[in-house]
C-alpha positions in Angstrom: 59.5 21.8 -2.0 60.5 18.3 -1.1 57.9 15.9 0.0 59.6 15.9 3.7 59.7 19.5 3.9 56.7 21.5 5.5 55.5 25.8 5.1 55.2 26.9 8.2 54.5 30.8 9.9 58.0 31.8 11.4 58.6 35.3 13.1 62.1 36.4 11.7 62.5 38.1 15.7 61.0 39.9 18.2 58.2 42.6 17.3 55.4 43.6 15.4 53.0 41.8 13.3 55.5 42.2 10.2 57.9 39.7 11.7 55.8 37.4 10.9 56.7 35.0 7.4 56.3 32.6 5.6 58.8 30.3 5.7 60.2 26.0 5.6 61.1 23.7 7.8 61.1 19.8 8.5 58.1 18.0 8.7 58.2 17.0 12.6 57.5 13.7 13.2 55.7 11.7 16.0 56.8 10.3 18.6 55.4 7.5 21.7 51.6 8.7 22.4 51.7 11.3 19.3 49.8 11.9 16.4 51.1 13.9 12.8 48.3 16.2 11.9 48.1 17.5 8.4 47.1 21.1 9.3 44.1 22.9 6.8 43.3 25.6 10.1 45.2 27.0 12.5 43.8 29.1 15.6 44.6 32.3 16.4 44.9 33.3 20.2 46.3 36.2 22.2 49.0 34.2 23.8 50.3 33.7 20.3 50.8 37.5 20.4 52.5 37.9 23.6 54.6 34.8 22.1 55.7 37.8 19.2 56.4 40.2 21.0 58.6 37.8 23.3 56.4 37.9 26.4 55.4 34.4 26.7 58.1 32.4 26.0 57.3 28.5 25.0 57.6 25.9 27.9 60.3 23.8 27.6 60.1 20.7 25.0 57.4 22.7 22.7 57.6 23.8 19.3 59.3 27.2 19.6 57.1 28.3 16.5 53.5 30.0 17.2 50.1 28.0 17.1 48.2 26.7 20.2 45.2 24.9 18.3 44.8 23.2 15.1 42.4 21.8 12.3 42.9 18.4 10.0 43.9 15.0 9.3 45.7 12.3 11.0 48.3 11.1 8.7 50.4 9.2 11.2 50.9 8.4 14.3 51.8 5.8 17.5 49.1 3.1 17.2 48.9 2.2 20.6 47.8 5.8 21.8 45.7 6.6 18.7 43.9 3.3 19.7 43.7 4.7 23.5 42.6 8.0 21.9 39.6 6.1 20.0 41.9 7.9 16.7 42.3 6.3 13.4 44.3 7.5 10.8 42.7 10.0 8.2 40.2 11.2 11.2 39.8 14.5 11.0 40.6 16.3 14.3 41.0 19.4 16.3 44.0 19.2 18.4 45.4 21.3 21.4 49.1 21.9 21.3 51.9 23.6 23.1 53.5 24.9 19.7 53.9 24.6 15.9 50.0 25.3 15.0 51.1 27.8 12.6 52.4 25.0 10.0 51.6 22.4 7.8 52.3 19.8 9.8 52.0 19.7 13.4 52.1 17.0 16.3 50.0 16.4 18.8 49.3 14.3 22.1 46.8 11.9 21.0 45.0 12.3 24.4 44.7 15.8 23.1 42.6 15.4 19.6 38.9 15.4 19.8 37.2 14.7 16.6 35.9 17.7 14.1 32.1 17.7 15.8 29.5 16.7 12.8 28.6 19.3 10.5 31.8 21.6 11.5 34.2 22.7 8.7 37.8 22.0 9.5 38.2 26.1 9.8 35.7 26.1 12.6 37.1 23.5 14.3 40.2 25.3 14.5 38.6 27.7 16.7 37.8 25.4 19.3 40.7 23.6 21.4 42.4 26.4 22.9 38.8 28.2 23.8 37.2 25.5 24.9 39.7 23.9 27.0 40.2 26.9 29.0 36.5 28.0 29.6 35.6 24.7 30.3 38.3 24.0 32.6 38.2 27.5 34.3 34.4 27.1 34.5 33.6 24.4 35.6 36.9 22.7 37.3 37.9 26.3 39.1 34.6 28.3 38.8 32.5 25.3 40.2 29.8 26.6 37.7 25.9 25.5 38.4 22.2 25.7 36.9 20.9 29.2 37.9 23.8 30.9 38.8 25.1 34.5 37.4 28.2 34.7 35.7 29.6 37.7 34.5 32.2 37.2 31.2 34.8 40.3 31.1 35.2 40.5 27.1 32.4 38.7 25.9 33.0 39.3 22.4 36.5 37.3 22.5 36.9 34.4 21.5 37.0 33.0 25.2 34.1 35.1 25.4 31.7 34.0 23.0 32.5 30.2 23.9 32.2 31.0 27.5 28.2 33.0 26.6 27.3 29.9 25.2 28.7 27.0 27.1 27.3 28.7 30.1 24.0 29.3 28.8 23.3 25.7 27.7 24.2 24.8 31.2 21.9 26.8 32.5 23.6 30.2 33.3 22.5 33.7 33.5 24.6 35.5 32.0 26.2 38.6 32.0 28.8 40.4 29.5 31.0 43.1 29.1 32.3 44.4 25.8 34.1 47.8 23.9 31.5 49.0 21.9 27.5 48.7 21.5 27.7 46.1 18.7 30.3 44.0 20.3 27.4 44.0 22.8 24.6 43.3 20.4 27.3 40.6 18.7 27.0 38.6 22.9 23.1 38.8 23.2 22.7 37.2 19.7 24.6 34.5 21.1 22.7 34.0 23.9 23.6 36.5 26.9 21.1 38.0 29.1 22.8 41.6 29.4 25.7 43.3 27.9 27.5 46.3 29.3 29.6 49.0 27.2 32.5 49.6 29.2 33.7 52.2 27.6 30.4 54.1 28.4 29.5 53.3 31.4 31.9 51.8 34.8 31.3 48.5 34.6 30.7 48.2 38.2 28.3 50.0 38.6 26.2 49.1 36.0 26.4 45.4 37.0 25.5 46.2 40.2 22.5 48.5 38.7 21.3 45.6 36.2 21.5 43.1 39.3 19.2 45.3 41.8 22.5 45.4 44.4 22.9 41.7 44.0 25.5 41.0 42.2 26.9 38.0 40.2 28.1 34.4 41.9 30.8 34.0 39.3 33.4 36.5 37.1 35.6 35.0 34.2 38.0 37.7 33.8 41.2 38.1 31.1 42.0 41.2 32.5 42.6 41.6 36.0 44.8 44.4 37.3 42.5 47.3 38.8 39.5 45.4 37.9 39.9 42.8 40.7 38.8 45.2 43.3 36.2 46.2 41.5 34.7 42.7 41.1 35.6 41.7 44.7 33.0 44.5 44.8 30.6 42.5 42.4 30.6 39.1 44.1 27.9 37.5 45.9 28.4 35.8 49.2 30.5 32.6 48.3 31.5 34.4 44.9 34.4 33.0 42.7 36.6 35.1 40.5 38.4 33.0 38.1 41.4 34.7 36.4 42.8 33.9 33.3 44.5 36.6 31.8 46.4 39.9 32.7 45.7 42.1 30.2 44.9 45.0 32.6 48.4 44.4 34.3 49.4 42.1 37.1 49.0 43.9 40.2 45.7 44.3 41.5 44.9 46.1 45.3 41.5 45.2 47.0 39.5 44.5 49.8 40.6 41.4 51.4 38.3 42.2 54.0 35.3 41.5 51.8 37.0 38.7 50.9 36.6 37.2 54.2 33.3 38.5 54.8 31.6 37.2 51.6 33.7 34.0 51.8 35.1 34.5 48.5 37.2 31.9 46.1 39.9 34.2 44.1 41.5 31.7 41.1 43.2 31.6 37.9 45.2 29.2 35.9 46.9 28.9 32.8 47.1 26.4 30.7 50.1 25.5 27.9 52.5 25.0 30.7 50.2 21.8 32.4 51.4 18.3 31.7 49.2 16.6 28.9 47.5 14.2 31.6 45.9 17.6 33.1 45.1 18.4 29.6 43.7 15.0 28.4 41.2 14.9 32.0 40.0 18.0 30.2 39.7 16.8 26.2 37.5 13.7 27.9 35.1 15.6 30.1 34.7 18.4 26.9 34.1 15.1 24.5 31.6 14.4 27.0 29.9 17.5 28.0 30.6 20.0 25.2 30.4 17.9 21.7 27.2 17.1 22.0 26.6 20.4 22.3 28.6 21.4 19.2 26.9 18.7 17.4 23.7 19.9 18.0 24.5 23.5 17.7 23.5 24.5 20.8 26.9 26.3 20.8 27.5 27.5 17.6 31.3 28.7 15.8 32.0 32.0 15.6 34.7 33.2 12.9 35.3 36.7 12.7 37.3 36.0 9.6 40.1 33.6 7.9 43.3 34.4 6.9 45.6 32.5 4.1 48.7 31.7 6.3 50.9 33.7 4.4 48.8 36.8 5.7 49.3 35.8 9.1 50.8 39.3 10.2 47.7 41.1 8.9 45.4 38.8 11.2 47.8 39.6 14.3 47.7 42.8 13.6 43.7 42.3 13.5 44.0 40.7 16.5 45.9 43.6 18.4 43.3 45.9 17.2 40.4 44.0 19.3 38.2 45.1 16.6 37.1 41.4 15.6 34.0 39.4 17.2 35.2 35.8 18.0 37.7 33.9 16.5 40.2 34.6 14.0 42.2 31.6 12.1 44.9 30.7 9.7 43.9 28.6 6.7 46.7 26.4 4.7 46.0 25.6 0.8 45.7 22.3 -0.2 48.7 22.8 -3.6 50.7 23.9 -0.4 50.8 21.2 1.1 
């Protein structure tokens, strides 16, 4: 393979894991305010599965491969932003991007690369832009999170869910979990969480409700939505935020709006790929701030389910469809690949 030419995961069309191959391209190359990453990890995410089946297309401008967060080493790069970016070249850095984390090579915004935390391994950093971005912002930018509140996580054993049991416990948080089976349950209160409901044995609803002595929670993270929104309009204290971030359950949700009013409830939700990088680079700086430390210290801790060589990349889709992992779930690229 020539010394400008890159492996990256392609899917040869629109389907099932087993579209997914191996293949070559270009190395990109960056551009004003960019970094070129030399790729050893690559997240796996659930948009990268809608992106297969052709459900979420790319913005416009990105990488039409798959990949939303990577793992590795600057090897080049526009000086000016890298110095902005405190970024030197050979760092290594975990990088949020729009596209093209499955390859060997990827760009980045430089205002999007935060440095591998000490102690991390380049695979566990690779499980950390696309989470942490999104439960941080959704958190504490939408969910207005605070010391001593109770937050309920629907999915806890994601691997939004396992970075949003611990983020929100070393803030402070009670919190509460939901999860498919009793040691996907088990899996959240090692990590930290206070309770941990079955949802496949028991309504979830109801049980919170029961666990909370009528009360309630102040604050729902939910990937699911559809018929659970009513549901936890139910759930929600008086001044209560429900921060969506996923439709999973299906888009259209019917509920009270009339406990809306009476309990003063905030109903949210956000997405984040399509925001401009400035949005996403407030966010890199306040989780450099707030949330390495607590990576550093291990107060919130990785959580890899398992790695995958990238040339495997349709079995760890296909393990990802099966919701039968517990956290994260990444791509790893050999070094006589590259």
């Amino acid at each position: 393979m020539s010394e400008m030419r890159m492996k990256i995961v392609e899917a040869q069309g629109v389907g099932k894991p087993e579209v997914l191959r191996l293949g070559e391209r270009d190395r990109p190359v960056a551009g004003a305010g960019e970094v070129l990453i030399r790729v050893s990890a690559s997240g796996i995410n659930r948009p990268d599965v809608l992106q297969r089946k052709g459900l979420y297309p790319p913005p416009p401008g990105a990488p039409d491969t798959l990949g939303l967060e990577v793992a590795g080493t600057i090897v080049s790069g526009d000086a000016q932003a890298m110095a902005q970016s405190n970024l030197n070249l050979g760092d290594r850095v975990c990088a949020l991007v729009a596209g093209g984390g499955y390859a060997q090579y990827c760009v980045a915004p430089a205002a999007q690369c935060l440095p591998v935390p000490k102690g991390w391994s380049d695979v566990e950093a690779a499980s950390l832009p696309e989470t942490v971005f999104t439960v941080w912002s959704n958190l504490y930018d939408r969910g207005r999170m605070q010391a001593g509140e109770t937050l309920l996580i629907q999915g806890g054993s994601s691997g939004i869910g396992v970075t949003a049991i611990q983020i929100a416990k070393a803030m402070g948080l009670r919190v509460i979990v939901t999860a498919g089976s009793d040691d996907k349950c088990q899996a959240c209160l090692n990590l930290g969480a206070d309770l941990a409901i079955n949802y496949k044995a028991h309504d979830f609803q109801e049980e919170l409700m029961r666990l909370t002595d009528g009360q309630g929670v102040d604050l729902i993270l939910d990937m699911v939505a559809g018929d659970y929104v009513a549901k936890e309009v139910q759930c929600l204290r008086e001044d209560g935020r429900l921060v969506l971030i996923a439709v999973q359950g299906g888009v259209q949700s019917a509920f009270n709006a009339g406990l809306v009013l009476r309990k003063r409830l905030t109903i949210t939700g956000s997405t984040l790929r399509v925001r401009p990088i400035a949005f996403k680079a407030a966010i890199a700086a306040a989780c450099r701030e707030k949330v390495w430390p607590l990576l550093e210290s291990r107060a919130v801790k990785p959580v890899i389910y398992r790695t995958f060589d990238a040339r495997d990349a349709a079995q760890a889709h296909a393990l990802m469809e099966s919701n039968a992992h517990i956290g994260k779930i990444v791509l790893t690229w050999s070094e006589h690949d590259a």
